[in-house]
C-alpha positions in Angstrom: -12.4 20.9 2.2 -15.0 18.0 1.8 -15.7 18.2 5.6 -15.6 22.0 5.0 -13.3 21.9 8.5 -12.7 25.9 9.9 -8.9 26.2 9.5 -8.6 29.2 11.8 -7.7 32.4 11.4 -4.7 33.8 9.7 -1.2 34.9 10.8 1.4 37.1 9.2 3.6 36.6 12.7 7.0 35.1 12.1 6.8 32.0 13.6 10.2 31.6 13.7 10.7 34.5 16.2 8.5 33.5 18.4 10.0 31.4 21.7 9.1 27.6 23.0 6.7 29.7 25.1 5.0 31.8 22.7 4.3 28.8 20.6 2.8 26.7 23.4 0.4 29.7 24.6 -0.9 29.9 20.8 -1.8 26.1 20.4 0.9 25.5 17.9 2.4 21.9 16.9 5.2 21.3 15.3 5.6 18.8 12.3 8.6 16.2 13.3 11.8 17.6 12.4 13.6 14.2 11.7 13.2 11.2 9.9 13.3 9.6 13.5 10.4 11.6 14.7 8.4 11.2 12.0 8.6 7.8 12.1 7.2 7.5 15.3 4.8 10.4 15.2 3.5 8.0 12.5 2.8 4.8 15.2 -0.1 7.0 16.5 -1.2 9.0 13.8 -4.8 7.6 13.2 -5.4 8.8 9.8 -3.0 7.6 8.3 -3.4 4.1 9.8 -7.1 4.7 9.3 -6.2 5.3 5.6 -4.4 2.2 5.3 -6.1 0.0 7.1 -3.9 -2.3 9.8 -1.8 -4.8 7.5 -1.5 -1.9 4.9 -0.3 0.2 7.6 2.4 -2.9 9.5 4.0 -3.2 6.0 4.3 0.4 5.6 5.6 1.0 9.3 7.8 -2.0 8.5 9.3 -0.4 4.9 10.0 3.1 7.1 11.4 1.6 9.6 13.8 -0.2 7.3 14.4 3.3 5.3 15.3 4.8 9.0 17.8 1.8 9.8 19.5 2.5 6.4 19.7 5.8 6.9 20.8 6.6 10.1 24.3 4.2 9.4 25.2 6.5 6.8 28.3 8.7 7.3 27.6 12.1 5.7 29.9 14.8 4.2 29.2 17.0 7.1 30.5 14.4 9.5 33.6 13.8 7.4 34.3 17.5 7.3 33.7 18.1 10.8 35.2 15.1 12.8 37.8 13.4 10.3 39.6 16.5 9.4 42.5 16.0 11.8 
């Protein structure tokens, strides 16, 4: 809003029907969809290193990374109920 930057124009198109295709012809990006991705969409994502500034930004890339690693060992429900149900 301060930069008064043109958003584009609106849609009222379920985005969710459209195919890999569709979506590529229309210019549309798609926010990561996993902790993993999001953690490294955010090595090159220059506003929000900008934002930081560099050792702000290590020590924050550092702490997610961590957040990931602790994460991704968990075992969840769903993975109980689907593999140890034998």
């Amino acid at each position: 809003m301060d930069n008064k930057l043109d958003p584009g124009e609106p849609t009222e198109e379920n985005l969710f029907a459209l195919n890999e295709e569709e979506i590529a012809q229309r210019g549309i990006d798609n926010l990561p969809t996993s902790l993993w991705e999001a953690y490294h969409a955010l090595e090159n994502d220059d506003v929000i290193i900008n934002a930081l500034g560099e050792k702000v930004f290590d020590q924050f890339y550092n702490i997610k990374r961590a957040e990931w690693d602790a994460y991704r060992i968990q075992v969840f429900d769903y993975e109980r109920n689907q593999y140890l149900d034998v």
